[in-house]
MDAnalysis code that builds the backbone (N, CA, C; Angstrom):
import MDAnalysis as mda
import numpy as np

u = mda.Universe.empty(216, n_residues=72, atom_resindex=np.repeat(np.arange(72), 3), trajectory=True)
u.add_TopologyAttr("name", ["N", "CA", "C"] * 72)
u.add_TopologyAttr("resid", np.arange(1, 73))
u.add_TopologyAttr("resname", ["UNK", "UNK", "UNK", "UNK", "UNK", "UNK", "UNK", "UNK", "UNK", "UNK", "UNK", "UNK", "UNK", "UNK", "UNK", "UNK", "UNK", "UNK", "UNK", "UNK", "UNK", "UNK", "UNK", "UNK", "UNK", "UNK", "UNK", "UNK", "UNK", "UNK", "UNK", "UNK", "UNK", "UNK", "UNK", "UNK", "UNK", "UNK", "UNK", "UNK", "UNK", "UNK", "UNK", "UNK", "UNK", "UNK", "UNK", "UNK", "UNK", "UNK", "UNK", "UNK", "UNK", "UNK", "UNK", "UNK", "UNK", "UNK", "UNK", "UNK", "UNK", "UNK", "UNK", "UNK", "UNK", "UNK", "UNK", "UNK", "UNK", "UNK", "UNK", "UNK"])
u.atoms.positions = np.array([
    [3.904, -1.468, 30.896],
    [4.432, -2.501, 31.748],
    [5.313, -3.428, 30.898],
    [6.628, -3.922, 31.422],
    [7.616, -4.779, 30.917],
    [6.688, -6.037, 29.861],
    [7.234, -6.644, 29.260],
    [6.903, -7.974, 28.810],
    [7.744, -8.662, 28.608],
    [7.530, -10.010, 28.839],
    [9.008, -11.365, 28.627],
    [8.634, -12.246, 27.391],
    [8.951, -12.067, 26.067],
    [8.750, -12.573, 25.238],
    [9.824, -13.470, 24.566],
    [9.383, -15.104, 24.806],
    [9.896, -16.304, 24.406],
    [10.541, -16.071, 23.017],
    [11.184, -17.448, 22.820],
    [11.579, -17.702, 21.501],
    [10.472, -17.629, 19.952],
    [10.302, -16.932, 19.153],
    [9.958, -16.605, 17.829],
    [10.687, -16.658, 16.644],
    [9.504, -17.419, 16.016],
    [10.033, -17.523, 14.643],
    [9.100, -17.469, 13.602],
    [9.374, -15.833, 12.904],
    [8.312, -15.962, 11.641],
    [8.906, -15.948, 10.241],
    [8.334, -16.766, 9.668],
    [8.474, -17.109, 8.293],
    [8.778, -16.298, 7.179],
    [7.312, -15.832, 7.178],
    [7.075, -14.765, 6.225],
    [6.329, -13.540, 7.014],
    [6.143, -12.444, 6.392],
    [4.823, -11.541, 6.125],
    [4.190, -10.411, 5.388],
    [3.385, -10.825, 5.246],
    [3.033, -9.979, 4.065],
    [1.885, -8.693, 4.096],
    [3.142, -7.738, 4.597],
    [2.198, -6.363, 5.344],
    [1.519, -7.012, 6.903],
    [1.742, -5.412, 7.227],
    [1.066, -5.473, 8.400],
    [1.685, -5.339, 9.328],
    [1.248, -5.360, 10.794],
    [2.249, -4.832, 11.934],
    [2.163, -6.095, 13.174],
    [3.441, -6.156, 13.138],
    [3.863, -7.109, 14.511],
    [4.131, -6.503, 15.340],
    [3.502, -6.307, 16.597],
    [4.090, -5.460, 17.512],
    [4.503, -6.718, 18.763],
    [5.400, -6.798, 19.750],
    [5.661, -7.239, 20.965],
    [5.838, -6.561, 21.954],
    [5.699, -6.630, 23.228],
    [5.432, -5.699, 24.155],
    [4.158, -4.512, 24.377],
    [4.867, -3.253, 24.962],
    [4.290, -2.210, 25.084],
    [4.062, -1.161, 23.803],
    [3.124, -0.734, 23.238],
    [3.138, 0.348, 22.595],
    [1.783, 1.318, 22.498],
    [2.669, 2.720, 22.635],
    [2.001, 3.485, 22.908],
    [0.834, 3.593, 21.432],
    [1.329, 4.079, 20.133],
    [1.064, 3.938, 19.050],
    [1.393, 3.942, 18.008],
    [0.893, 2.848, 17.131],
    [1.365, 2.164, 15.931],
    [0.517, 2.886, 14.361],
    [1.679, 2.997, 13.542],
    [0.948, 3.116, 12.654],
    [2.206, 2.933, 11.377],
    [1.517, 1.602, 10.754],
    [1.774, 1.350, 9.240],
    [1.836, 2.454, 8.081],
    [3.292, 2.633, 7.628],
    [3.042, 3.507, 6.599],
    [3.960, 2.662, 4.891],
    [2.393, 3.133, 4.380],
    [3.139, 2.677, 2.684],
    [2.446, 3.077, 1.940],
    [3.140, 3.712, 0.458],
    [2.501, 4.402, -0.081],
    [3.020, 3.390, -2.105],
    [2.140, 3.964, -2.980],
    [1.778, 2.791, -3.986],
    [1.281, 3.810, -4.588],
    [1.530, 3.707, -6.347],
    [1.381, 4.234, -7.820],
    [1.019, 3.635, -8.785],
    [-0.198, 3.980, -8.829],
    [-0.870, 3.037, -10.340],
    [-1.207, 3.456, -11.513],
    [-0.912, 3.573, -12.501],
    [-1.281, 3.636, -13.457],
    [-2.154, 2.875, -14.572],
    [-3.569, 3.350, -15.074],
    [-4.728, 2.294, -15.567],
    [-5.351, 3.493, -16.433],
    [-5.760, 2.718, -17.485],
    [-6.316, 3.767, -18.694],
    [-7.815, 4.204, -18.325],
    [-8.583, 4.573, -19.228],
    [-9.546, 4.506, -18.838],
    [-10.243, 3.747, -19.014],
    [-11.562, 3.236, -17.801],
    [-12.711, 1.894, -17.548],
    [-11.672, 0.416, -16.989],
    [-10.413, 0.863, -17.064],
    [-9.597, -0.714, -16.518],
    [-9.865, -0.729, -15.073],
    [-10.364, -0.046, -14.208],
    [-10.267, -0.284, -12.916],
    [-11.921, -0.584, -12.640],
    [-12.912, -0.805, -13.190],
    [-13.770, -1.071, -12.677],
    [-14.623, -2.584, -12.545],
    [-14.862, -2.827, -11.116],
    [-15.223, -4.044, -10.677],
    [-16.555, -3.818, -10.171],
    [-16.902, -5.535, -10.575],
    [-18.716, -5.194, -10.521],
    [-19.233, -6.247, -11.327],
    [-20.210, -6.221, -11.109],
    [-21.231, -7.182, -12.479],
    [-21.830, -6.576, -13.868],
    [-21.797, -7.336, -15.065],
    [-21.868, -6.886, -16.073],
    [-21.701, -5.330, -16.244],
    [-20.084, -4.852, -16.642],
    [-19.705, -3.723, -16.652],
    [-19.998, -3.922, -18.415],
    [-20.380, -2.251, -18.629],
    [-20.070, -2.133, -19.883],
    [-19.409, -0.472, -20.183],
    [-18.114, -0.667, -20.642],
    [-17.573, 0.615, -20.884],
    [-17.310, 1.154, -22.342],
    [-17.628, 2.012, -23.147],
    [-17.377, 2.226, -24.331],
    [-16.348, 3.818, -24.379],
    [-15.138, 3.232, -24.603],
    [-14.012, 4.124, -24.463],
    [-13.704, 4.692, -26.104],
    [-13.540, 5.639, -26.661],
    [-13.328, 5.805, -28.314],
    [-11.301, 5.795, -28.025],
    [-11.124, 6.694, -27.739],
    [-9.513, 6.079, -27.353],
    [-8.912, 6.698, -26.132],
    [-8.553, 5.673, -25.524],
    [-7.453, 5.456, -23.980],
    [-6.054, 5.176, -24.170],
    [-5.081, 6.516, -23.301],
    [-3.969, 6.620, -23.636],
    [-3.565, 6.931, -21.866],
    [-2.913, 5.684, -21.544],
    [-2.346, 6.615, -20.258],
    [-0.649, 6.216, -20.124],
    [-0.463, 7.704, -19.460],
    [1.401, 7.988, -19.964],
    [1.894, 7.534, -18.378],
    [2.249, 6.662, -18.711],
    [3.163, 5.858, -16.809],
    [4.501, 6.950, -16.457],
    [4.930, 7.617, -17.179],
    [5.887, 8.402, -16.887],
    [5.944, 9.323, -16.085],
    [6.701, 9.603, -15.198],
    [6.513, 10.223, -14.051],
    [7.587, 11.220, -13.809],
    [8.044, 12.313, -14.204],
    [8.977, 13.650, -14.138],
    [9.395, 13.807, -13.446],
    [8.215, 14.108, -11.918],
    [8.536, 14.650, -10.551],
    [9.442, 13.552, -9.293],
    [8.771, 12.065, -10.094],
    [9.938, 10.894, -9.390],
    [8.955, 10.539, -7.885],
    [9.211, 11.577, -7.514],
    [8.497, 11.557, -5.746],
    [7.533, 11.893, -5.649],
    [6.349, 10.982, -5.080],
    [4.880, 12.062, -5.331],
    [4.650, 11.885, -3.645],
    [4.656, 11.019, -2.980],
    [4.324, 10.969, -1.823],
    [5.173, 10.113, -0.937],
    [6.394, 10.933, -0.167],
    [7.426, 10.345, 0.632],
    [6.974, 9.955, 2.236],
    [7.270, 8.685, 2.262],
    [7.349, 8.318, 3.613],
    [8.673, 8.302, 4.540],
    [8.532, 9.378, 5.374],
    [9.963, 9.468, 6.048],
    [9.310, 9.587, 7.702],
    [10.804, 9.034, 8.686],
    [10.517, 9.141, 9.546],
    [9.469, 8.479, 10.387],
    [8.866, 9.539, 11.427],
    [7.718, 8.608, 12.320],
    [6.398, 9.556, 12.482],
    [6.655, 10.671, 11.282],
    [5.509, 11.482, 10.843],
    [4.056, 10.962, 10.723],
])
């Protein structure tokens, strides 16, 4: 069904989906690459990690690992 949507004004935003009107279905796409050695990603209370040596290579060959195209 139609909708009559007034004057708007947004600022900012940070992620996420604005929709107005009708929709059938929505879906947010974004995709993100991290690179972390080893024991840097862990959260929690009194962590204890004993690493002898951590080497991680950020370099990336292939360029594209996971493309968002379209309305796939």
């Amino acid at each position: 069904m139609p909708s009559i949507v007034g004057p708007i004004k947004i600022n900012s935003v940070g992620g996420g989906v604005i929709n107005f009107g009708d929709a059938f279905y929505l879906s947010p796409k974004s995709t993100s690459k991290t690179n972390a050695g080893s024991g840097s990603l862990n959260t929690g209370d009194f962590i204890n990690t004993n690493n002898g040596f951590s080497s991680t290579n950020p370099f990336d060959p292939d360029v594209n690992d996971q493309n968002v195209a379209g309305n796939a």
